[in-house]
C-alpha positions as MATLAB code, in Angstrom:
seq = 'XXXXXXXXXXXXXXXXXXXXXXXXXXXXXXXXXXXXXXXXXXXXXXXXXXXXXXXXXXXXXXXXXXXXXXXXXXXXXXXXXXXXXXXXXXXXXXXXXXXXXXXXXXXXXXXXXXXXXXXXXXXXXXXXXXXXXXXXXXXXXXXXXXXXXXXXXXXXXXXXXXXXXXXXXXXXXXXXXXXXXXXXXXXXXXXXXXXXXXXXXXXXXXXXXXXXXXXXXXXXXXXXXXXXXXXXXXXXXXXXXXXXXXXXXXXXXXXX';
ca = [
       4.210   19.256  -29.376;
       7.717   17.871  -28.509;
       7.614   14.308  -27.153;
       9.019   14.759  -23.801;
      11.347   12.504  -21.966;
       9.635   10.316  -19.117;
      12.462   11.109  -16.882;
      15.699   13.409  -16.856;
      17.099   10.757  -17.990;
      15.315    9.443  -20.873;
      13.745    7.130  -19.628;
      12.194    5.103  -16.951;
      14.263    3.086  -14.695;
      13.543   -0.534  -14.714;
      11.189   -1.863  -11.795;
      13.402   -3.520   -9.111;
      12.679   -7.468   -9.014;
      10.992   -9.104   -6.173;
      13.468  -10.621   -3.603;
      13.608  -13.837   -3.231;
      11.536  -16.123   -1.060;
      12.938  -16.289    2.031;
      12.547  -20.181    3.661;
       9.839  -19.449    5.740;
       7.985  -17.993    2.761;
       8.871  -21.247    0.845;
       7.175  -23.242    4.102;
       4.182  -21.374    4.556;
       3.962  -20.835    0.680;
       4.092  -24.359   -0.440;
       0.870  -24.951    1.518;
      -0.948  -22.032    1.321;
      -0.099  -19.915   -1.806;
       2.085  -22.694   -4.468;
       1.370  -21.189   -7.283;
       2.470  -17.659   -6.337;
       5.566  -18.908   -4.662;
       6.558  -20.909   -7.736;
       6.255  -17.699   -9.940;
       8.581  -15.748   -7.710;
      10.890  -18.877   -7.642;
      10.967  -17.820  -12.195;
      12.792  -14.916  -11.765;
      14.815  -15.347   -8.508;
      15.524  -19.074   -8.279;
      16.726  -20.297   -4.782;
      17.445  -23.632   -3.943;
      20.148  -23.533   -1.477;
      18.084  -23.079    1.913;
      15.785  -26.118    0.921;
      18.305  -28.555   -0.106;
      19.807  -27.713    3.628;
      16.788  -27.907    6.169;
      15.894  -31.549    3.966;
      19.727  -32.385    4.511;
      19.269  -31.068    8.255;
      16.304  -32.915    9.453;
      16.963  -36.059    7.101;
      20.735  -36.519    9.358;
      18.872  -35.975   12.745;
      15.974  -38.228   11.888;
      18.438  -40.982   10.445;
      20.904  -40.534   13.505;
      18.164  -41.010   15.925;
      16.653  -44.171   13.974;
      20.174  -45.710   14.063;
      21.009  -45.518   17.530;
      17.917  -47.383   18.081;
      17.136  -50.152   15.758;
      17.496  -53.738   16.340;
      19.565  -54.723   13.101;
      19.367  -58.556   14.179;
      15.488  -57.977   13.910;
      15.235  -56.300   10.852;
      18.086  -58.136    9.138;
      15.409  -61.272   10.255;
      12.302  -59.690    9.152;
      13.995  -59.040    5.555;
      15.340  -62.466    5.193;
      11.947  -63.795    5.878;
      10.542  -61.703    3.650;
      13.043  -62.617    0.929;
      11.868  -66.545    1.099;
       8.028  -65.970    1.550;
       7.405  -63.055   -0.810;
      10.311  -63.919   -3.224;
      10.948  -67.716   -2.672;
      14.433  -66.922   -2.464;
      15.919  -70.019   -1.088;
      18.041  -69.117    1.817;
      19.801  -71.727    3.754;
      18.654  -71.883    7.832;
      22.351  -71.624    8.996;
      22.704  -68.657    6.412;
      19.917  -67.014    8.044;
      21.319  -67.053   11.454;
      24.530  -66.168   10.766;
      23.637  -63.450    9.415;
      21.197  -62.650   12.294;
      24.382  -63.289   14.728;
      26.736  -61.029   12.468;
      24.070  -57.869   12.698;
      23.487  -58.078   16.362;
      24.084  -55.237   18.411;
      25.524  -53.016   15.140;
      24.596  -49.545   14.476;
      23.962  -48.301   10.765;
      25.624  -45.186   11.354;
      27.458  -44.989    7.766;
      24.037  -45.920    6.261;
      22.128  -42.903    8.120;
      24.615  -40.450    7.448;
      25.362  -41.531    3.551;
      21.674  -41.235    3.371;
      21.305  -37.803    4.777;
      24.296  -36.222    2.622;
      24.985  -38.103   -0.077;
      21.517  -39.715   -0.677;
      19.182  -36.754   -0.537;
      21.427  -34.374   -2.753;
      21.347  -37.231   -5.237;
      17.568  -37.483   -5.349;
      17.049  -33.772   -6.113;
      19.972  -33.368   -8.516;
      18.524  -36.633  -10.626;
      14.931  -35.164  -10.226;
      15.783  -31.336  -11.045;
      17.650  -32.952  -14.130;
      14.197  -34.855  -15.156;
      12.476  -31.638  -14.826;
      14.097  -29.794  -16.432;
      14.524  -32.145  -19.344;
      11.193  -32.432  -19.614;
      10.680  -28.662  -19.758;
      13.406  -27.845  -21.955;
      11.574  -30.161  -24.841;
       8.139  -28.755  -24.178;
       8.386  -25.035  -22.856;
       5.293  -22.599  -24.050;
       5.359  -20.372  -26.956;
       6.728  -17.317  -26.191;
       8.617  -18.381  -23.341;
      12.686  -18.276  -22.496;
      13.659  -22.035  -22.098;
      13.985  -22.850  -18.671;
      17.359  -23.112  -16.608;
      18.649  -25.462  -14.366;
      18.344  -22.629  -11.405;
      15.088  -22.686  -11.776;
      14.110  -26.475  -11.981;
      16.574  -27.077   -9.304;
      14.940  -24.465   -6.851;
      11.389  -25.923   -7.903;
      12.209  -29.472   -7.207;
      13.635  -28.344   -3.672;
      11.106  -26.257   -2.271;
       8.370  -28.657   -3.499;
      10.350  -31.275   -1.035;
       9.751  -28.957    2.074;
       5.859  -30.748    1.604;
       7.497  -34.107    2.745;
       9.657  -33.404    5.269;
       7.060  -33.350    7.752;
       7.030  -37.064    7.004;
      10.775  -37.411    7.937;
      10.099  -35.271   11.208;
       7.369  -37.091   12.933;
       9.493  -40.507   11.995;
      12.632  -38.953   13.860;
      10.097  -38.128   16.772;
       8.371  -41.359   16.658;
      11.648  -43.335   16.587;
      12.416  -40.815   19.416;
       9.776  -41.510   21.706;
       9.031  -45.519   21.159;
      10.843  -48.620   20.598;
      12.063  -48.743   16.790;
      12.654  -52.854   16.472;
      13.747  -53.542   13.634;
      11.375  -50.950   11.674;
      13.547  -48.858    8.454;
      12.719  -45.092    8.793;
      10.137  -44.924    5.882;
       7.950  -47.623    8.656;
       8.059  -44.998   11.064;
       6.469  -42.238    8.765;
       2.611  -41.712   10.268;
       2.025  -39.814    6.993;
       1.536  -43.065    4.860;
      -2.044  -45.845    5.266;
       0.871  -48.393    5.809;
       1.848  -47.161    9.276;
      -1.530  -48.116   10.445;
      -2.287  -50.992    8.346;
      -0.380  -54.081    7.626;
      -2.975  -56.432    5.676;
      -1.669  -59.823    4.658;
      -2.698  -59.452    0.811;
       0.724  -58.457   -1.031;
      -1.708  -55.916   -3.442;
      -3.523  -54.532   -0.659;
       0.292  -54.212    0.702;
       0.983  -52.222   -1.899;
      -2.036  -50.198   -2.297;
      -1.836  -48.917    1.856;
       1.467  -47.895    0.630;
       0.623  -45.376   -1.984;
      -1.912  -43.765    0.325;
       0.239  -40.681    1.018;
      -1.496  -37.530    1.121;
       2.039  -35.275    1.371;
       3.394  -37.429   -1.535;
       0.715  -37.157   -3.471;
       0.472  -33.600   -2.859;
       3.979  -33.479   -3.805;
       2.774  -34.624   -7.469;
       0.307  -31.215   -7.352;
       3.383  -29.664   -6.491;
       5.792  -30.388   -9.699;
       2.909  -29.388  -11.985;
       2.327  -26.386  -10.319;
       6.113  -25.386  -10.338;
       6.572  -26.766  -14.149;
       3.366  -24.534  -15.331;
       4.894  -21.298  -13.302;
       8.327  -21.898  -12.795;
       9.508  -23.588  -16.011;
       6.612  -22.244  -18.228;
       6.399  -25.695  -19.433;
       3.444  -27.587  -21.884;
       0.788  -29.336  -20.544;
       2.159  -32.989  -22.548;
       5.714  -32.137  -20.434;
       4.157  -31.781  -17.639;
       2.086  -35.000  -17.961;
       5.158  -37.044  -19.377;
       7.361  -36.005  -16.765;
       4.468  -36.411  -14.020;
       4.015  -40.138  -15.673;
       7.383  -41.439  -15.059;
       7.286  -40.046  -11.721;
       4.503  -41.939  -10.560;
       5.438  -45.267  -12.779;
       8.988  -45.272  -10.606;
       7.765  -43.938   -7.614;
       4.266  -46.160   -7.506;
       7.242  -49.255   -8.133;
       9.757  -48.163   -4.943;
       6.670  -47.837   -3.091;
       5.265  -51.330   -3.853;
       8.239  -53.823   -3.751;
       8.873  -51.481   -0.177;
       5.716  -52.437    0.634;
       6.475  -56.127    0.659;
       9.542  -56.156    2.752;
       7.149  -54.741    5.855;
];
C-alpha cells in the first residue's frame, strides 16, 4: 500500500506558535506560574512592555520623592555619615556650606536621569551578563541563546520589584520624606523598620528583601527555561550577582 500524503499538500502545516505574553500575563505570571512564563518568553521574546511600566513607575516614584525631600537634611545626614562611618575628615565650615548650598533645591535632573537613563542601563548591563553567562554554558542539544531572549528575561523578572518602587512613591506621597533617598522609603526591605546601631547588623537588615531575593529565584528560573542554560552558568552568573549586589546593599546600608 501507497504511503499517502498527510495532507493535499504533502504535508502537515507547521503548528502556529504561542503569542506572546501579554504584560498582564508577565505580572500575574512572574508570581504565580515563572517557570511557564519564562518558557513562552524562549520562543517569543518580549521585553519592550517591561522595560516601560519599570521606566513608568520608576519617573513617578522619583518625581514625587524629589518634590519632597529636604536636600539640606540629607546632604547633613551623608556628611555625618562620611566622618563617623568613614573617618573622612571634613572641615565644620565645609559641612555647612554645603548644608547652606543644598537648601531648598530639588533633585529633579537626578530623579529623572534615574528613571530614563538609569534603569535602561541596569537591564541592558544585566541582560548582557546573562546572556554571557548562557552563551558559555548553554545545554547539549540546545540553540545558543540570543540577546532577545536574555533581554526579555531580565525585564520581566524586574516586574517582581517594582512593587518596591510603588509603595516608596506612595509612602513618599503620603508622609514627610526628610531627607530619606528613595531606596529608605521601600517597606519591602528589614531596613525600613529597623535601624540598629551595629554597622554589620546595618548591613544584614539590608539584605532582608524578600522581592529581591525572589528576584534571584527568578534569573535561575528564566536562565534554565529561557536561555536553556547549565546549572555551573547559572550558579556563576547567580554568584556575581549576589557578590555586587550583597556590596551596593551594604555600604547603602551605612549611609542610613
Amino acid at each position: 500500500m501507497s504511503d499517502q500524503p498527510s495532507s493535499l499538500y504533502g504535508s502537515e502545516p507547521e503548528a502556529p506558535r504561542p503569542p506572546a505574553p501579554g504584560l498582564v500575563d508577565q505580572i500575574v505570571g512572574v508570581f504565580t506560574e515563572p517557570a511557564q512564563l519564562f518558557a513562552r518568553l524562549r520562543t517569543r521574546p518580549v521585553w519592550l512592555p517591561a522595560l516601560l511600566i519599570a521606566i513608568g513607575i520608576s519617573l513617578v516614584a522619583m518625581l514625587i520623592w524629589a518634590s519632597k525631600v529636604d536636600m539640606a537634611e540629607a546632604t547633613r545626614h551623608q556628611m555625618e555619615r562620611m566622618k563617623d562611618v568613614f573617618h573622612v575628615n571634613i572641615p565644620d565650615q565645609a559641612m555647612d556650606d554645603a548644608i547652606a548650598k543644598a537648601e531648598g533645591k530639588r533633585p529633579w535632573f537626578s530623579a529623572v536621569s534615574t528613571a530614563l537613563l538609569g534603569t535602561p542601563f541596569v537591564y541592558l548591563i544585566v541582560g548582557l551578563i546573562v546572556w554571557g553567562f548562557a552563551a558559555m554554558g548553554t545545554e547539549e542539544g540546545e540553540e545558543p541563546p540570543t540577546f532577545a531572549q536574555a533581554f526579555s528575561l531580565t525585564c520581566v523578572h524586574y516586574l517582581a520589584t517594582l512593587p518596591a518602587m510603588l509603595l516608596a512613591g506612595c509612602i513618599a506621597l503620603l508622609r514627610p520624606v526628610g531627607g530619606h533617598n528613595i531606596q529608605q522609603l521601600m517597606p519591602t526591605t528589614l531596613s525600613f523598620y529597623l535601624s540598629p546601631d551595629s554597622i554589620l547588623a546595618k548591613g544584614f537588615v539590608a539584605m532582608v528583601d524578600p522581592l529581591w531575593i525572589y528576584s534571584f529565584v527568578l534569573i535561575a528560573l528564566g536562565m534554565r527555561h529561557t536561555l536553556k542554560a547549565k546549572t555551573w552558568a547559572i550558579a556563576g552568573c547567580l554568584s556575581l550577582f549576589g557578590i555586587f549586589g550583597i556590596g551596593f546593599r551594604f555600604l547603602g546600608s551605612l549611609f542610613q
